[in-house]
Each structure stands twice: as C-alpha cells, then as structure tokens.
Residue frames as a rotation matrix with the C-alpha (Angstrom) as fourth column:
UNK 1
0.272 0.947 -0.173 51.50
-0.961 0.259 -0.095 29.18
-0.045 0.192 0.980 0.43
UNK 2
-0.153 0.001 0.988 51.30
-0.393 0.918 -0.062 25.45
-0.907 -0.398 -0.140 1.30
UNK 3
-0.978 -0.013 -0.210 51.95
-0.157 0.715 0.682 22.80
0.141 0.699 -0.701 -1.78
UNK 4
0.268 0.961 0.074 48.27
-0.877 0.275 -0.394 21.73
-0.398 0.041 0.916 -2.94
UNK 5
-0.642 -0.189 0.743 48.06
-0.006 0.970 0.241 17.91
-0.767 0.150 -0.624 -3.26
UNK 6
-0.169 0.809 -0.564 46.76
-0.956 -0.274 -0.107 16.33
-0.241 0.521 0.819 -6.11
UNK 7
0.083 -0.253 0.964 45.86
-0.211 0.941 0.265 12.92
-0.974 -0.225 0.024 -7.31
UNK 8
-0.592 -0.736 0.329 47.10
0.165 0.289 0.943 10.87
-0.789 0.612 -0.050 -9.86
UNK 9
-0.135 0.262 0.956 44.50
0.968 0.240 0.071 11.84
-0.211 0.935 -0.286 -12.24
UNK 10
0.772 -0.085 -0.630 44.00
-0.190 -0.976 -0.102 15.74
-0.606 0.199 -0.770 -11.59
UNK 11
-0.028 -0.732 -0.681 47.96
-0.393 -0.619 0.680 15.54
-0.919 0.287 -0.271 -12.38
UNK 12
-0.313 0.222 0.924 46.75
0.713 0.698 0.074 12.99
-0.628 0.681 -0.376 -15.71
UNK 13
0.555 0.704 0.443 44.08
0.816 -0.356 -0.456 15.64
-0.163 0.615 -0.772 -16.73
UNK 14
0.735 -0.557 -0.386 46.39
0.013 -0.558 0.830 18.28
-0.678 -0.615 -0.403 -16.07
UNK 15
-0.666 -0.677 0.315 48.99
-0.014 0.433 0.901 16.74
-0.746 0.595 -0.298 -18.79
UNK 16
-0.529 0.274 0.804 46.62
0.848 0.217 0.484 15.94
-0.042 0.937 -0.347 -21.71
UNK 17
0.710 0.697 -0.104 45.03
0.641 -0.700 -0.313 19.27
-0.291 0.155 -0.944 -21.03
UNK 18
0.174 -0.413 -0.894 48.26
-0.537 -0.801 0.265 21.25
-0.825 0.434 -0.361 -21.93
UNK 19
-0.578 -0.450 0.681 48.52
0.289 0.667 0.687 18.66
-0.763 0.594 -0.255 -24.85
UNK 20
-0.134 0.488 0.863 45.67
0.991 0.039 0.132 19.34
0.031 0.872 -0.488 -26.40
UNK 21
0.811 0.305 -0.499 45.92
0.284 -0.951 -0.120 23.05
-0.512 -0.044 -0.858 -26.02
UNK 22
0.966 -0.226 0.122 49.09
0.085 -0.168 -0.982 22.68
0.243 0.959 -0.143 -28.37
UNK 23
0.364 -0.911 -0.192 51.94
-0.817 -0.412 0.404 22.78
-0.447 0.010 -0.894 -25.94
UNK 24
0.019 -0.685 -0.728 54.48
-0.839 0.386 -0.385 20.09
0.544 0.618 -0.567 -27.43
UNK 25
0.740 0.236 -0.630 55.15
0.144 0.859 0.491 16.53
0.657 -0.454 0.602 -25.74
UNK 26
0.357 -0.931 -0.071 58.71
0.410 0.224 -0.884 17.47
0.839 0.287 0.462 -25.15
UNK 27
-0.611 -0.021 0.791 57.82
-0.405 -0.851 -0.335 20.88
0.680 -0.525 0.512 -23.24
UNK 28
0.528 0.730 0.434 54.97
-0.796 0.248 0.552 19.26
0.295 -0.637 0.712 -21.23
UNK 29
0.761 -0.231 -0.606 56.96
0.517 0.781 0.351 15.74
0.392 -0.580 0.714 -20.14
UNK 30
-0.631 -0.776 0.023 59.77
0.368 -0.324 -0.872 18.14
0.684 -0.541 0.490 -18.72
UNK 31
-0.217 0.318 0.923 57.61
-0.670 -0.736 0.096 20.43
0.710 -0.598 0.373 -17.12
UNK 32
0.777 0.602 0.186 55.90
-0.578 0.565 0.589 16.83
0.249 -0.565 0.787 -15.38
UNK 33
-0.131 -0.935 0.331 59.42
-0.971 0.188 0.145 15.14
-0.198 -0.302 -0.932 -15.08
UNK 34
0.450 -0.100 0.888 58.76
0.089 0.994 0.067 12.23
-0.889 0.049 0.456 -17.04
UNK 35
-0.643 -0.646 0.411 60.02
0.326 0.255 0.910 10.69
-0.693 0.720 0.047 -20.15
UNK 36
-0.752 0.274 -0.599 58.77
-0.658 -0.267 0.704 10.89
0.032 0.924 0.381 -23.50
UNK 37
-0.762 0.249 -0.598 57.88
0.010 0.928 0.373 7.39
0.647 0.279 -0.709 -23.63
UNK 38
-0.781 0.398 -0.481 55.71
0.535 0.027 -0.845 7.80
-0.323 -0.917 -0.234 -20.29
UNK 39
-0.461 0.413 -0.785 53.97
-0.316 -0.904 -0.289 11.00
-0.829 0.115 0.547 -21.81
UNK 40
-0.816 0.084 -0.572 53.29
-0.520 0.328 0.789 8.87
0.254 0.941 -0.224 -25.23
UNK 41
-0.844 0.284 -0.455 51.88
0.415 0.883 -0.218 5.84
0.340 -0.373 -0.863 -23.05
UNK 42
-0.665 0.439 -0.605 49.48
0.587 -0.194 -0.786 8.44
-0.462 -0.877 -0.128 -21.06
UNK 43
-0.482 0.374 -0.792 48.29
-0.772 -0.609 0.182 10.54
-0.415 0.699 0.582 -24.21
UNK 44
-0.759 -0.096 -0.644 47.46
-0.496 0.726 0.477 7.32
0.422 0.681 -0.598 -25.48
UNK 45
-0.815 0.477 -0.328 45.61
0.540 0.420 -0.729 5.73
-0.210 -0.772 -0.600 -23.01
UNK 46
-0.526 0.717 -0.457 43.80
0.130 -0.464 -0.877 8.61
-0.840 -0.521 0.151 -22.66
UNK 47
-0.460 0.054 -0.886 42.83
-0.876 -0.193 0.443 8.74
-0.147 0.980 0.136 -26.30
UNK 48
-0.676 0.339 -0.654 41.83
-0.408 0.567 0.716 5.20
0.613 0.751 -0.245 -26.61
UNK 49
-0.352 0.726 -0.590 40.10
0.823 0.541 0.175 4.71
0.446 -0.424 -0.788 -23.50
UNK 50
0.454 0.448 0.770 38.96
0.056 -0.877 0.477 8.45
0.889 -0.174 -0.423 -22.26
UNK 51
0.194 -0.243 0.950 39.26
-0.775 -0.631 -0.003 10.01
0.601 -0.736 -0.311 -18.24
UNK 52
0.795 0.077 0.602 39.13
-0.607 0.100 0.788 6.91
0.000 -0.992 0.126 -16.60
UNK 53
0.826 -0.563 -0.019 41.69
0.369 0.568 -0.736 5.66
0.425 0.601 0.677 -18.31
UNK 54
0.055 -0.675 0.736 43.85
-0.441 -0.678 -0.588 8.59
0.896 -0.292 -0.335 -16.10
C-alpha cells in the first residue's frame, strides 16, 4: 500500500489529537520525530489560538 500524503495540519491535528487523548508528550514527539520543545511550541499554539493555528 502506497504512503498517504498529508499536510502540515492533518499531521498538526493528528499530534494534539493523541495529546489530548492522554498519550504523553515524550511518547507522541518520538512517534512524530520531533523534539520536545517543538511538540511544547505546537500544543501551545494550538491551545492559545485553536486549528488554524496548525
């Protein structure tokens, strides 16, 4: 089966949706291959300004 593109906010919504379903920051910025800090910055965002903020 052929890779499925996504853009940069699917893979946003994607991230703060396993956040708020409780997985950890730690377990969810591996799984996306970024830092913490990156994963902080993007929870954040999305928190103070909402989806389009992704």
């Amino acid at each position: 089966m052929p890779w499925r593109e996504c853009s940069v906010m699917e893979e946003g919504l994607r991230f703060v949706a396993r956040l708020l379903e409780g997985e950890g920051m730690s377990e969810v910025c591996r799984a996306f291959g970024i830092s913490r800090k990156t994963g902080y910055k993007i929870f954040n965002r999305y928190q103070d300004e909402g989806l389009e903020a992704l």
